[in-house]
C-alpha positions as CSV (number, residue, x, y, z in Angstrom):
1,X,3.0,9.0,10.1
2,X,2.7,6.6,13.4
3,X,0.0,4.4,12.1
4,X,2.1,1.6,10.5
5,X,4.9,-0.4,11.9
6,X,8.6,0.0,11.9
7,X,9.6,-3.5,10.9
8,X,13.0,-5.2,12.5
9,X,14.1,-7.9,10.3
10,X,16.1,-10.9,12.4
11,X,19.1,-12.2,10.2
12,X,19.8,-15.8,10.7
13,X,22.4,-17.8,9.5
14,X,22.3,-21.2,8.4
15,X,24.7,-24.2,7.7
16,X,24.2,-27.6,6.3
17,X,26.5,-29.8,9.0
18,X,28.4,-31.3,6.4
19,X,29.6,-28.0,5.2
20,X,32.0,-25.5,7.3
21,X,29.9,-23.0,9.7
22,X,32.7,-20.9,9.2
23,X,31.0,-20.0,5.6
24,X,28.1,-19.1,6.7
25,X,29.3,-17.0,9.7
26,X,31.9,-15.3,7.6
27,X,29.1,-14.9,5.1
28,X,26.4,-13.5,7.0
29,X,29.2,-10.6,8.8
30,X,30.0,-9.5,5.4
31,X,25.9,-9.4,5.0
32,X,25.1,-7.7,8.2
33,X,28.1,-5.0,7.6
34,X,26.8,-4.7,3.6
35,X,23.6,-3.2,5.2
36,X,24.6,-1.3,7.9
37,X,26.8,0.3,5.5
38,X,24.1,0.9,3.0
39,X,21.2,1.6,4.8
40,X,19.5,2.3,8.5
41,X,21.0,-0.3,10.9
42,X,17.8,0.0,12.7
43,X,16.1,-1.9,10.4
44,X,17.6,-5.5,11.0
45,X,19.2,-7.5,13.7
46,X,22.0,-10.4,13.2
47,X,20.9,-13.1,15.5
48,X,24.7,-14.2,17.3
49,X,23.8,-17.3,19.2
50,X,24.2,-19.8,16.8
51,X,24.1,-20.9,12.8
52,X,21.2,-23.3,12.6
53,X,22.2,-26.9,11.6
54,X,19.9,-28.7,13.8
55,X,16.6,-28.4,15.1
56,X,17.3,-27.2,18.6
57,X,19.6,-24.5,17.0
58,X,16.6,-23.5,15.2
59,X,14.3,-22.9,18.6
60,X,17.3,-21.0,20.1
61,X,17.7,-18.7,17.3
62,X,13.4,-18.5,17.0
63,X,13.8,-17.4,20.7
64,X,17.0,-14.7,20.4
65,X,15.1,-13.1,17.1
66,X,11.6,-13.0,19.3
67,X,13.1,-11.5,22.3
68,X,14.9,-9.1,20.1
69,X,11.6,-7.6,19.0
70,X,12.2,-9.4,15.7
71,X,9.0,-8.9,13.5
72,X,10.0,-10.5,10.7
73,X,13.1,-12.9,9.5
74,X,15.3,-13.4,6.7
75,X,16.8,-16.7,6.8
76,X,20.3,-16.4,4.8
77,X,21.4,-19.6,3.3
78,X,25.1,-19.1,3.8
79,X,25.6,-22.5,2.3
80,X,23.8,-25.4,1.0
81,X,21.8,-25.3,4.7
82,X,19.6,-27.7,6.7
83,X,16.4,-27.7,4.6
84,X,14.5,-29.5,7.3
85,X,15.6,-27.1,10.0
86,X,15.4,-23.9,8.5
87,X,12.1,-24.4,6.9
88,X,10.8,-25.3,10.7
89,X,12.8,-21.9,11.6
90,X,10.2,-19.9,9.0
91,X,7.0,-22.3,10.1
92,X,7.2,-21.1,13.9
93,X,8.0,-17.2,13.2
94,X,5.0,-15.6,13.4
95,X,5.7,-13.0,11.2
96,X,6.8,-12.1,7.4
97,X,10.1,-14.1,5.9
98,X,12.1,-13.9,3.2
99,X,14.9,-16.8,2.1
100,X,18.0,-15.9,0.4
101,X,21.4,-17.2,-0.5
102,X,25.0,-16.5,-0.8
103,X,26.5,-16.4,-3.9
104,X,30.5,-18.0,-4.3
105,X,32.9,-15.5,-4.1
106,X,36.2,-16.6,-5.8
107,X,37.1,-19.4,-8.4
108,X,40.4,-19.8,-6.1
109,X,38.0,-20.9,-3.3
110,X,36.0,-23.5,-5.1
111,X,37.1,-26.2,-2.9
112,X,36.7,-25.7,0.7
113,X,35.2,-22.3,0.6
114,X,32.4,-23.7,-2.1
115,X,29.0,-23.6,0.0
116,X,26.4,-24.4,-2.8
117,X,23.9,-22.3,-2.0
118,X,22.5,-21.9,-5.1
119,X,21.8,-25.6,-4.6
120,X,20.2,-25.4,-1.6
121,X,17.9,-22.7,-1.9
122,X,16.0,-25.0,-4.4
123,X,15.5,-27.8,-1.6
124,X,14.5,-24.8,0.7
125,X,11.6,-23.2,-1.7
126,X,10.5,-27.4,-2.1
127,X,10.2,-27.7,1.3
128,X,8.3,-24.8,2.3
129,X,5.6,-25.5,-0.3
130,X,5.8,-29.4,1.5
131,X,5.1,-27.2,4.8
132,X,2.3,-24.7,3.1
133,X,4.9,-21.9,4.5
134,X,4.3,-18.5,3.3
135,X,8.1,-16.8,2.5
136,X,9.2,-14.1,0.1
137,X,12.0,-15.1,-2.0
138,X,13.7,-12.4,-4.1
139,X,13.7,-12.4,-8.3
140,X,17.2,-13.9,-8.1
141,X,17.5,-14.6,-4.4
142,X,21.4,-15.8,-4.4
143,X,24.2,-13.1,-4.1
144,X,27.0,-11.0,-3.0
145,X,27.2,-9.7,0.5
146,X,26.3,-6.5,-1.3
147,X,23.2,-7.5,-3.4
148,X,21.9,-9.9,-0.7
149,X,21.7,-6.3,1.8
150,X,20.2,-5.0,-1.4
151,X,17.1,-7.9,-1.6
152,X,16.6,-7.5,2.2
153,X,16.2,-4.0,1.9
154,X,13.6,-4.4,-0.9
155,X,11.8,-6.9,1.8
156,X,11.8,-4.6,4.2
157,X,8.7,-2.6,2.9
158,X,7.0,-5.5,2.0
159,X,7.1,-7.3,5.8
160,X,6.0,-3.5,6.6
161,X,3.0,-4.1,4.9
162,X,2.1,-7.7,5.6
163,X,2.9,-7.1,9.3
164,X,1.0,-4.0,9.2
165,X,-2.3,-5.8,7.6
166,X,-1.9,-8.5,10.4
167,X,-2.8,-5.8,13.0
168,X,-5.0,-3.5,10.9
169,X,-8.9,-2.8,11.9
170,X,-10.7,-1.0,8.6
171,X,-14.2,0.8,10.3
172,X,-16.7,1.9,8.1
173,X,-19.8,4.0,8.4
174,X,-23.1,3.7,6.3
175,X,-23.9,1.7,3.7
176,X,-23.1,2.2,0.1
177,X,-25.2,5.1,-1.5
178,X,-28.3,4.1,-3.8
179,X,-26.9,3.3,-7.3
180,X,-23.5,2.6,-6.4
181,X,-23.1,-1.5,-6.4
182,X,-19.2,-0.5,-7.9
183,X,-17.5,-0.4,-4.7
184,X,-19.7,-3.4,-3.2
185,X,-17.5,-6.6,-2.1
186,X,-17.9,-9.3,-0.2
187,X,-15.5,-8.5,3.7
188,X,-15.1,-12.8,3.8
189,X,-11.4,-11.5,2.3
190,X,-10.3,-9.5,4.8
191,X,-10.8,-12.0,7.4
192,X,-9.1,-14.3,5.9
193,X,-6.0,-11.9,5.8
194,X,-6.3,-11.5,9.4
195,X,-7.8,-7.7,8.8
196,X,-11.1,-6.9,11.6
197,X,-13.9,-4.7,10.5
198,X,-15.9,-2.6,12.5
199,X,-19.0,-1.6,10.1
200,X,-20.9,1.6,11.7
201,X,-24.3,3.3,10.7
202,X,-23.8,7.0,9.6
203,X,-26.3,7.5,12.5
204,X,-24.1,6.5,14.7
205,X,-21.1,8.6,13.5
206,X,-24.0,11.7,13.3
207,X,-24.6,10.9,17.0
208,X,-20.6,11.1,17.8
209,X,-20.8,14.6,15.5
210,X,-23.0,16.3,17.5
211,X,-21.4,15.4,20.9
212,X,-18.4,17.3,19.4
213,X,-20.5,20.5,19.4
214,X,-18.4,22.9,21.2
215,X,-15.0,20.4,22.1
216,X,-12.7,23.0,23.5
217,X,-10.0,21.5,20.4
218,X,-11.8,22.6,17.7
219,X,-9.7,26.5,17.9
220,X,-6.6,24.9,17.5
221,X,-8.1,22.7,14.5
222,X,-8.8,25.7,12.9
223,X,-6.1,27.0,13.2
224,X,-4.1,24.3,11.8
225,X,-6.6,23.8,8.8
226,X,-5.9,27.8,8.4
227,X,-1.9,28.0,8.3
228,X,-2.3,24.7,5.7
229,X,-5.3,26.6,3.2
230,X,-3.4,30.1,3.3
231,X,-4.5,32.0,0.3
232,X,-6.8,29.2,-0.4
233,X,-9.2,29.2,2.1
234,X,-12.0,30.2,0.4
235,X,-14.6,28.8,2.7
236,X,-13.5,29.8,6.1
237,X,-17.2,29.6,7.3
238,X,-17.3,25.8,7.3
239,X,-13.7,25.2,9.3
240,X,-15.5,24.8,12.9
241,X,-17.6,22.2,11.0
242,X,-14.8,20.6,9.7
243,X,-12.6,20.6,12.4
244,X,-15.6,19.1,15.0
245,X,-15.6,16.8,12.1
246,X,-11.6,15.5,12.2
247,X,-11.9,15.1,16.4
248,X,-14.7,13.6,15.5
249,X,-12.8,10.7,13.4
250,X,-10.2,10.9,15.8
251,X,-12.1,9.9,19.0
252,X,-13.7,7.1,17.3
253,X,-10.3,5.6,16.3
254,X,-9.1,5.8,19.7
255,X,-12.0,4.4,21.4
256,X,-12.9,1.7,18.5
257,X,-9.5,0.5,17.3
258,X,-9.7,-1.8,20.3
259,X,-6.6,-4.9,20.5
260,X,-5.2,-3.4,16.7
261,X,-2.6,-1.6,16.4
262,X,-3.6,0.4,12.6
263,X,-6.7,2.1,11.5
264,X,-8.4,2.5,8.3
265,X,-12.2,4.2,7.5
266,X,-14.3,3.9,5.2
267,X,-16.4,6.8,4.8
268,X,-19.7,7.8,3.3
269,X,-20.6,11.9,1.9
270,X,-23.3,11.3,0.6
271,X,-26.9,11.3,-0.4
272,X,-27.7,12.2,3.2
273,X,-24.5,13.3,4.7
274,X,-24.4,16.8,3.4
275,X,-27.8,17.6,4.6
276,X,-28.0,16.5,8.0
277,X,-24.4,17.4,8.6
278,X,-23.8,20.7,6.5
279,X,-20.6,20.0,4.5
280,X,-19.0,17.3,2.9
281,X,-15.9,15.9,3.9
282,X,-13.7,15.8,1.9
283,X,-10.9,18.0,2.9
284,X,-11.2,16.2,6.2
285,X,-10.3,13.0,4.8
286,X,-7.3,14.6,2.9
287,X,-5.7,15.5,6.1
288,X,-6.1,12.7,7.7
289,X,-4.3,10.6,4.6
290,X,-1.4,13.2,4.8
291,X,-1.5,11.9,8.9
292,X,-1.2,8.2,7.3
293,X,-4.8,7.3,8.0
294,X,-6.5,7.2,4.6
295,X,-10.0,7.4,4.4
296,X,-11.9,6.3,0.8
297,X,-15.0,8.1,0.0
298,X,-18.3,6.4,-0.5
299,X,-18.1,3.6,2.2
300,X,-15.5,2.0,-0.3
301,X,-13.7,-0.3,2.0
302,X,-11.3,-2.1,-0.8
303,X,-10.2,1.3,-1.4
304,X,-9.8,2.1,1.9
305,X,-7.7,-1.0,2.4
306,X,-5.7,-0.3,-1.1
307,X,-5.1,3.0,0.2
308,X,-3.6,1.8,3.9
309,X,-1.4,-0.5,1.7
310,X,0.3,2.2,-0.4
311,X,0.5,4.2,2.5
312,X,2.5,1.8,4.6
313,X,4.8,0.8,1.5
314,X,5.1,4.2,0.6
315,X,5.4,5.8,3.9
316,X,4.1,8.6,2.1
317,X,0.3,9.9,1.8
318,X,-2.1,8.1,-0.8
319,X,-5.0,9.2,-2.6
320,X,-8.4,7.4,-3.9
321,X,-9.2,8.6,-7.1
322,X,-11.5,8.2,-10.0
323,X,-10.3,6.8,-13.0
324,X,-12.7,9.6,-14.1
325,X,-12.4,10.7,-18.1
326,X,-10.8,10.4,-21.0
327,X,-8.3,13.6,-22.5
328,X,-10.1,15.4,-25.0
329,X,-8.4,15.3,-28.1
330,X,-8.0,19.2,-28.7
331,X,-6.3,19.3,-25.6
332,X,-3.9,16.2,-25.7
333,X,-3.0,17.9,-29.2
334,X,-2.5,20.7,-27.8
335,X,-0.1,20.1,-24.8
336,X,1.0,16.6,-24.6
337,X,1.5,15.1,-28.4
338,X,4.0,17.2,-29.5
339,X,5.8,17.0,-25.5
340,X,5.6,13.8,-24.6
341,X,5.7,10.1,-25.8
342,X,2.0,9.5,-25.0
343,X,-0.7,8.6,-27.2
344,X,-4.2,9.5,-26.8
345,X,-5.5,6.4,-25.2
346,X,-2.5,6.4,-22.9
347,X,-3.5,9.4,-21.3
348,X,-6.8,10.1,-18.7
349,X,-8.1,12.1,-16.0
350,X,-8.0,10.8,-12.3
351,X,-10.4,12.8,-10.5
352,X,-12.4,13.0,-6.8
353,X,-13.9,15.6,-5.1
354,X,-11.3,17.2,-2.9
355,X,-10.2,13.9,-0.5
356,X,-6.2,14.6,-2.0
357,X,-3.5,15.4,0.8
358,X,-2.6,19.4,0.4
359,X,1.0,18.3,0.0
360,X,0.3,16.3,-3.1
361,X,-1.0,19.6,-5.0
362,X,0.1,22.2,-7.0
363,X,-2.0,24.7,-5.7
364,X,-5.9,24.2,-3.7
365,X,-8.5,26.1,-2.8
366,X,-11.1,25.1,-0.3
367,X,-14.3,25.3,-2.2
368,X,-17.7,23.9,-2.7
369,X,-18.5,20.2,-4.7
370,X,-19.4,21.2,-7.8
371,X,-21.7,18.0,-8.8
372,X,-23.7,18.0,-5.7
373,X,-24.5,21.4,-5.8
374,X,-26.3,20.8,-9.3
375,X,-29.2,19.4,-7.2
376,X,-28.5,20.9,-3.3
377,X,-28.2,24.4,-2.0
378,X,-24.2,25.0,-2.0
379,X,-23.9,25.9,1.1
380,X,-24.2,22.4,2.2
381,X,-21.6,21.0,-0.6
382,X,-18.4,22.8,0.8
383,X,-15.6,21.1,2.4
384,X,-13.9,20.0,-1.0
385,X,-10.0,21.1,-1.1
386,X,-9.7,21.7,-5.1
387,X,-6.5,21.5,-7.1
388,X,-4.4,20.0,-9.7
389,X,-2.7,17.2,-8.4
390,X,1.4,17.6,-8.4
391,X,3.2,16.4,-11.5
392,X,5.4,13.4,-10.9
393,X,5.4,9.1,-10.9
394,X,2.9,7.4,-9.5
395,X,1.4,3.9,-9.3
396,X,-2.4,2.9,-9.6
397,X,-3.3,0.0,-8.0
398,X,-6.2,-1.7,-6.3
399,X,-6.8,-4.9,-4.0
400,X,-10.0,-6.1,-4.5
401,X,-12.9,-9.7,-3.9
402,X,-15.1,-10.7,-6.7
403,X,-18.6,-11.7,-5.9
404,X,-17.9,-15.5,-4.8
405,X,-14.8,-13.8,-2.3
406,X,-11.6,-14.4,-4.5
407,X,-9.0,-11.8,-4.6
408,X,-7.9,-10.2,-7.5
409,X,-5.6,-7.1,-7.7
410,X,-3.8,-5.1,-10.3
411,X,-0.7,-2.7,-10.5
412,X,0.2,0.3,-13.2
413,X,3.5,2.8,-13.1
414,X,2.8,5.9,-15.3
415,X,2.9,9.6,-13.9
416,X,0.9,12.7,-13.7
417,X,2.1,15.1,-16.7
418,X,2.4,18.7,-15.8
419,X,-0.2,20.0,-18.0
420,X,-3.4,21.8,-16.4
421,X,-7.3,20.4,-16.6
422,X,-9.1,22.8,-17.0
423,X,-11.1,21.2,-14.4
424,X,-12.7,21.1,-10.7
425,X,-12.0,18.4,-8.0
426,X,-8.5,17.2,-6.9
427,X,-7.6,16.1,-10.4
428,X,-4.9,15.3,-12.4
429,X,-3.7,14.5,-16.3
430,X,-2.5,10.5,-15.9
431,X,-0.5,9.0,-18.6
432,X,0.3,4.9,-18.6
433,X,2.3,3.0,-21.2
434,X,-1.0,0.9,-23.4
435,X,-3.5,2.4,-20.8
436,X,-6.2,2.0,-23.0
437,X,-5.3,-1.9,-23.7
438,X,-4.8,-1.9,-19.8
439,X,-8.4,-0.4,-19.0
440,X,-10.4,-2.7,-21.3
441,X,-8.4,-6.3,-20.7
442,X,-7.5,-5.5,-16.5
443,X,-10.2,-2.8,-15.5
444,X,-13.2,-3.9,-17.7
445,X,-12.7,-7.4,-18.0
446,X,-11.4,-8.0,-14.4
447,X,-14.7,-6.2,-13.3
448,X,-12.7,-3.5,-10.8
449,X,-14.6,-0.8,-10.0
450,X,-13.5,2.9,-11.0
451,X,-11.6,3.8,-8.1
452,X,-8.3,3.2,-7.9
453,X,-5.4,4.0,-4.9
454,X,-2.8,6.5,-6.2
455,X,0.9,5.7,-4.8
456,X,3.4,9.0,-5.8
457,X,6.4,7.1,-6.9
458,X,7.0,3.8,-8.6
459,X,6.3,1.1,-6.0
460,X,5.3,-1.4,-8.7
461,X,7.7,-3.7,-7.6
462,X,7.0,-3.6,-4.1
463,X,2.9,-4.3,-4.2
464,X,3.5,-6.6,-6.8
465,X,5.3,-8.6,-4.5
466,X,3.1,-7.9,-1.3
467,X,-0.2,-9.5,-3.6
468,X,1.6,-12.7,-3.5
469,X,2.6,-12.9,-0.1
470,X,-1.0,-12.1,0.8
471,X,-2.4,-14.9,-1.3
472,X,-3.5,-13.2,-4.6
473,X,-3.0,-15.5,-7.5
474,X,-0.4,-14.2,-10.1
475,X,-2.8,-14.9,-12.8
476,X,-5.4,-12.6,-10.6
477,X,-2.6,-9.6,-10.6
478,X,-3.0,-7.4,-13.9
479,X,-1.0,-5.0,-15.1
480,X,-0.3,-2.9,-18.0
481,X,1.3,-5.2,-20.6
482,X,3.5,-3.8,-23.5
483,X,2.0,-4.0,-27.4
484,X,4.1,-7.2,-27.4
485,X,2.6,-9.1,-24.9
486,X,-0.9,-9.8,-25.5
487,X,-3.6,-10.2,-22.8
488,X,-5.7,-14.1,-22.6
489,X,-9.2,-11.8,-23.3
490,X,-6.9,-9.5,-26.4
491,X,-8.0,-10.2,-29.7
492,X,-4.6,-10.6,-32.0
493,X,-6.1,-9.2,-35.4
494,X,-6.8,-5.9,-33.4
């Protein structure tokens, strides 16, 4: 996966001049050693030219961390520091940042080893809201050497993804299909995080098709697409389709992403698309997700942009999915009362057509979409890659605008339960602690629309936290409260 950044984090100490600098360079060794001990040294670099206790020690270290290739900072308190000094430090970086603190380490050094971090770390978090600065500061943001290398690391995939959304370019093509307002949004947002959109006719990316007719790449496409189906390419018929489909995609990334750096597409299969360009594409955009470009179905370009944010703090393929049906209650009696603590309404059905990354099944099949082919010849509808989707953990989430361009987001942790649908479609049995209080008080009342990004692992933590940095209001950030915690819209006799 190339299309996201690899985030260096600059360490830079700091120092009140009225306390010893030798605390907060002793301090910030026993950090810098914590972490390269601990995880990939790669990941940060310890600024050596000076602690910052003045504001011309803040432009040196702004310029070491730049020419270091620095993309985002973590100024380490490693005493009380200079509030006015290391507040500017986070103002000029033009990049994520994250404050933390050091913790005391001995009550037999409480005199001229005491550095009073903990103290200071309040004057810095007053003075960057003074400033309107931007900076990530940890649950508990004062520790050991040990638990600070801990909070950094925890940082690190969250300046991943605000970095990454800095330089990101989502293009879409075609409007939404007739009778589906749910995906429809407002793109005001995504200016305002810095995010460019490229919106396209599906005439235009017809045109782009058909002068793909023939590319002398589409063999070796094939033959990738046939070593990843195996024994489940059903549909081998449609592959040169498909694969004039994915250079397609390709070509116009490379030619359209322009000054960004990271691509995104919103794409649209269907009323038209099947017709005119004889398949759907669903297994298309599955293996482009596993290449860490998602692409959302149905011109949904929230999703699309959900998606690219799992994807980058995952490092891991996504998928867009339905929150699709409820469990009927024969089957949830049959395999998952008796197996798992579950109840009814905690469990449903995430389903789309065939857009889910091979890699993230338990078995597929490349086969034909079932729904459209109710009303269109079938030949038409193939292209879907069919399957149950792989048990494990997983997050739902979504980043969305309402109507008058505020945005709103929300974040669940549940898991997929190994128990089989019965079904068609890349689908999956969900089950969320209080779903059902979650779906009526977040989905419904919040006004999301049913899709929602699919993140395999808990990363509820992490996009929690990137929501904030980006600007979403807490109170604008659902999530799936326990029975004691009552949401504002929750009646309390229920």
């Amino acid at each position: 996966m190339n299309n996201m950044p690899k985030t260096k984090i600059g360490i830079v100490a700091v120092s009140r001049d009225c306390f010893p600098e030798s605390l907060s360079v002793t301090r910030r060794e026993a950090l810098i050693k914590a972490y390269k001990e601990k995880y990939d040294p790669e990941d940060i670099y310890e600024c050596p030219v000076c602690i910052v206790e003045s504001e011309i020690h803040m432009v040196q270290a702004l310029e070491d961390i730049k020419k270091a290739g620095c993309d985002a900072l973590v100024v380490y308190l490693g005493n009380f520091g200079p509030e006015i000094s290391e507040t500017l430090l986070a103002k000029h970086f033009d990049g994520p940042k994250m404050f933390v603190a050091a913790a005391e380490e001995s009550g037999d050094n409480l005199l001229d080893g005491r550095g009073d971090a903990y103290c200071g770390m309040l004057n810095a978090s007053y003075n960057l809201k003074l400033r309107n600065i931007k900076a990530y500061i940890p649950e508990y943001p004062v520790g050991t050497a040990e638990e600070c290398a801990d909070m950094i690391h925890e940082f690190l995939p969250i300046a991943r993804t605000v970095k990454a959304l800095s330089e990101l370019k989502i293009i879409s093509f075609g409007p939404r299909p007739l009778n589906f307002l749910a995906c429809n949004a407002p793109i005001k947002p995504l200016y305002d995080l810095g995010i460019e959109i490229e919106e396209n006719s599906e005439l235009d990316l017809f045109e782009a098709f058909n002068q793909h007719e023939g590319d002398e790449r589409i063999p070796a496409i094939i033959k990738e697409m046939e070593e990843e189906l195996g024994a489940g390419n059903k549909k081998p018929e449609i592959l040169s389709k498909l694969a004039q489909y994915e250079l397609t995609l390709k070509d116009w990334i490379r030619d359209h992403k322009g000054y960004r750096k990271y691509v995104t597409i919103a794409g649209k299969c269907w009323p038209a698309f099947q017709t005119q360009f004889g398949f759907v594409p669903c297994y298309v955009n599955s293996r482009l997700a596993a290449q860490g470009i998602p692409v959302s179905c149905e011109v949904d370009i929230y999703g699309a942009l959900s998606e690219f944010i799992g994807t980058v703090v995952s490092q891991d393929a996504v998928t867009l999915l339905d929150i699709n049906n409820s469990v009927p209650a024969d089957m949830y009696n049959e395999e998952i009362k008796d197996n798992y603590d579950y109840t009814q309404k905690d469990t449903f059905m995430g389903f789309h057509c065939g857009n889910t990354a091979k890699s993230k099944l338990s078995f597929c099949e490349m086969k034909y979409q079932k729904i459209m082919a109710r009303t269109l010849p079938e030949e038409v509808t193939q292209g879907t890659l069919e399957g149950d989707i792989a048990p494990g953990d997983i997050t739902f989430f979504r980043l969305q605008s309402t109507a008058d361009t505020k945005l709103r987001a929300y974040v669940a942790q549940g898991e997929i339960l190994p128990v089989a649908t019965r079904s068609f479609g890349s689908i999956g049995v969900f089950a969320i602690p209080e779903m059902g209080r979650f779906y009526r008080h977040v989905l419904i009342e919040k006004n999301f629309p049913h899709h929602g990004a699919v993140a395999f692992g808990h990363f509820g933590k992490t996009l929690y936290e990137v929501f904030k940095y980006i600007g979403v209001d807490v109170d604008e950030i659902g999530f799936n409260q326990p029975k004691n915690m009552l949401y504002k819209t929750e009646n309390p006799f229920s």
